[in-house]
C-alpha positions, 0 to 999 in steps of 0.5 A: 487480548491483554495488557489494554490501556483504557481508551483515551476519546470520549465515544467508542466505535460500534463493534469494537473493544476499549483495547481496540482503540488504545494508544501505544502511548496515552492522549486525552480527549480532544474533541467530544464526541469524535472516535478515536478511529475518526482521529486515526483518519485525521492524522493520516489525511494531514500527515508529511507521508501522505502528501509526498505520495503525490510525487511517487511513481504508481505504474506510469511514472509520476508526471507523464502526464496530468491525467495519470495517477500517482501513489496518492491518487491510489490511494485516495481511490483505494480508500474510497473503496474499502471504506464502502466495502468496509462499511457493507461488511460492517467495519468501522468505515473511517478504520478501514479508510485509515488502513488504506491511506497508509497501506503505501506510506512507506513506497519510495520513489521509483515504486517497487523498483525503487523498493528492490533497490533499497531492499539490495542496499539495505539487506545487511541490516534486514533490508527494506519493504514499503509495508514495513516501511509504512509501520515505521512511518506511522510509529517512529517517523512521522512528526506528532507525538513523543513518549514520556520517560516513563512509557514505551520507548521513552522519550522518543518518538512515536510517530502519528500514535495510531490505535491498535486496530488503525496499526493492524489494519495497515498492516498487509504482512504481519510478519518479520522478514524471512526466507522465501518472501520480499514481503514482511510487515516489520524491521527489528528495530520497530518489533516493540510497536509491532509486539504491542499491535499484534498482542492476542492477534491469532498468529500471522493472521490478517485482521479482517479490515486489513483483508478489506484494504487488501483486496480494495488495494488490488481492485483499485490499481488493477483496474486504475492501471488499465485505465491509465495503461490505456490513456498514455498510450501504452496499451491498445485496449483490443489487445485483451480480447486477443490475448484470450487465446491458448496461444497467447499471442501478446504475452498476457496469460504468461504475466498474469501467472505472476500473479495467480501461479497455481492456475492455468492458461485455461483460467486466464483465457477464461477470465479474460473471456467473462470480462470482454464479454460484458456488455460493458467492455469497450470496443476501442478507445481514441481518446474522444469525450465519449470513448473516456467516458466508455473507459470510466464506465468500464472501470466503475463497471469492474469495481462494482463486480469485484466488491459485490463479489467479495461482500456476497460470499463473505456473507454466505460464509459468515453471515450478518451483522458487524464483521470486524477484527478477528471475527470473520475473513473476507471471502473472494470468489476465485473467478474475481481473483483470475480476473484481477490477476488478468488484469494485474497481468495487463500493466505488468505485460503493457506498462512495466514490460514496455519497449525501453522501460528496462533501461529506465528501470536500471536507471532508476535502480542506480540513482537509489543506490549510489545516493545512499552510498553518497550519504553513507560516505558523507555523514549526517550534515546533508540529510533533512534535519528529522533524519540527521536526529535518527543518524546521529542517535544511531548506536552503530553503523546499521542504525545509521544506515537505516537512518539514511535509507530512511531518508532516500525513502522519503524522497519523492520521483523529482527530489531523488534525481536532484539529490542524486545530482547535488551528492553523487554526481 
């Protein structure tokens, strides 16, 4: 890689290069002795982004109840589990922990529904995808740090000044927006940032942390799903075992081809089969201390599978030692693959697929868009003081329409509904 500035903390993280841990804009030594990863993750944890989670739909909406998870707890969990996967693989463990607190920073309310509505109303200016909305999040629009005159956008922001290696590895889809996919990691007007992470990145490649995140993100909300899926009500966790069949009675095999397209009916009921055969797979669930208990076991159970999985044929394939940035892929066996995507299949089939949830879901849909249209007609005074700054700076009308979208984003569950009431009535 080329055009390095010299690595601003005092002690440099095993396994990783000066340039690894640059700023895009310089910072002197705080504290002696801390890396700069172990800062990254610092930022994060105290960050705006991080705390509106709480308030955001995961799969159930967000305050159904007390016991189901949210876009933070998700992420908290992810976090858990790629820094332990991270760390056996030997990763710097509190990168990849940054890396997967950020992965969902840019979600907006709703979740991916929320997220389609945006991308509708944004599609003029290059449209709206949470993960490029993370990269925006964490260089332009989280309050920490400015450039000076004299460096990369000058005098502007540039949000919480993560290191190269903390970017790239929140990074899923290193890609600009394109034909043929909703996915891209980066809007134009955040390519200068992008350009400067990805300098000396092989291609479109993943970074390996970002494939740790990647993976610890599927296993977490596949398997956390199910649990809450099961818990509110929504699924009767009987139902998987009867879905094994060809004939797929509840719809199983037919939503986990979503999200694994090049397998079979067959890989699916077999997948299906591996998991209700464990020994550890409940029999039912009512709700009781030890039937909870049972559930908790199963998703520890599955956690486990799928991590030692992915941690032994990655080793098989690249053997020991530190695996890090651009030096190895993580390697997940196709039968850990099938089962997430079964599984993945279950709250899509059960939650997201539910009696009455299209209704809600177009709801939903309506309340994002005619807000931004509302906004759009009323100018810069009724947005939060961070994002009339962007509006007011725009140089014409996409810049602030992308500041506008910018703000709808930030909202939470609640606080789009309340927003929607006090100015589109």
């Amino acid at each position: 890689m080329s055009g390095f500035s010299p690595d601003d903390d005092d002690r440099l993280s095993d396994g990783y290069l000066a340039g690894d841990e640059a700023r895009w804009v310089p910072e002197p030594p705080k504290r002696a002795g801390r890396t700069a990863f172990a800062r990254d993750r610092a930022r994060v944890l105290h960050s705006a982004a991080l705390r509106r989670l709480a308030a955001k739909t995961q799969v159930v909406a967000a305050g159904e109840s007390d016991f189901l998870r949210t876009r933070l707890t998700h992420s908290l969990e992810c976090a858990q589990v790629g820094r332990e996967l991270g760390a056996a693989l030997g990763c710097d463990p509190d990168l990849v922990e940054v890396a997967c607190l950020s992965h969902d920073l840019g979600h907006p309310p709703f979740g991916h529904n929320g997220e389609e509505a945006l991308d509708q109303v944004a599609d003029s200016i290059g449209g709206f995808e949470g993960n490029a909305q993370s990269l925006r999040i964490l260089s332009r629009l989280e309050a920490k740090t400015f450039s000076p005159e004299d460096g990369p956008r000058p005098g502007g922001p540039v949000g919480l000044n993560l290191t190269r290696a903390a970017l790239d590895a929140a990074t899923k889809y290193p890609w600009q927006r394109r034909a043929g996919t909703h996915k891209f990691g980066v809007y134009v007007d955040d390519l200068d940032v992008f350009t400067w992470v990805r300098d000396g990145a092989p291609g479109e490649r993943q970074c390996f942390e970002a494939q740790v995140m990647d993976w610890a993100d599927d296993v977490a909300y596949s398997v956390h799903d199910v649990e809450d899926a099961v818990v509110s009500g929504h699924l009767d966790i009987r139902a998987i075992t009867n879905s094994g069949d060809a004939h797929d009675p509840e719809g199983l095999l037919e939503a986990a081809a979503e999200y694994a397209p090049d397998a079979e009916p067959a890989d699916f009921s077999a997948a299906i089969e591996r998991l209700t055969g464990m020994s550890w797979w409940p029999g039912g669930y009512d709700g009781s201390l030890r039937d909870l208990a049972s559930l908790k076991n199963l998703t520890s159970q599955m956690i486990g599978r799928f991590c030692n999985s992915a941690e032994a044929a990655t080793r098989a394939q690249w053997g020991d030692g530190q695996l890090t940035r651009y030096a190895a892929n993580l390697e997940v066996p196709r039968d850990q693959r099938l089962e997430v995507a079964v599984l993945k299949g279950v709250a899509n089939r059960w939650v997201m697929q539910r009696d009455g949830a299209g209704l809600v879901y177009s709801k939903q849909r309506e309340v994002v868009q005619e807000l931004v249209y509302a906004l759009s007609l009323r100018g810069p005074d009724c947005l939060d003081p961070v994002f009339r700054d962007f509006y007011l700076v725009g140089i014409d009308d996409a810049a602030r329409l992308r500041a506008i979208v910018d703000q709808v984003a930030s909202l939470t569950d609640r606080s789009v509904v309340t927003w929607h009431a006090r100015y589109a009535p």
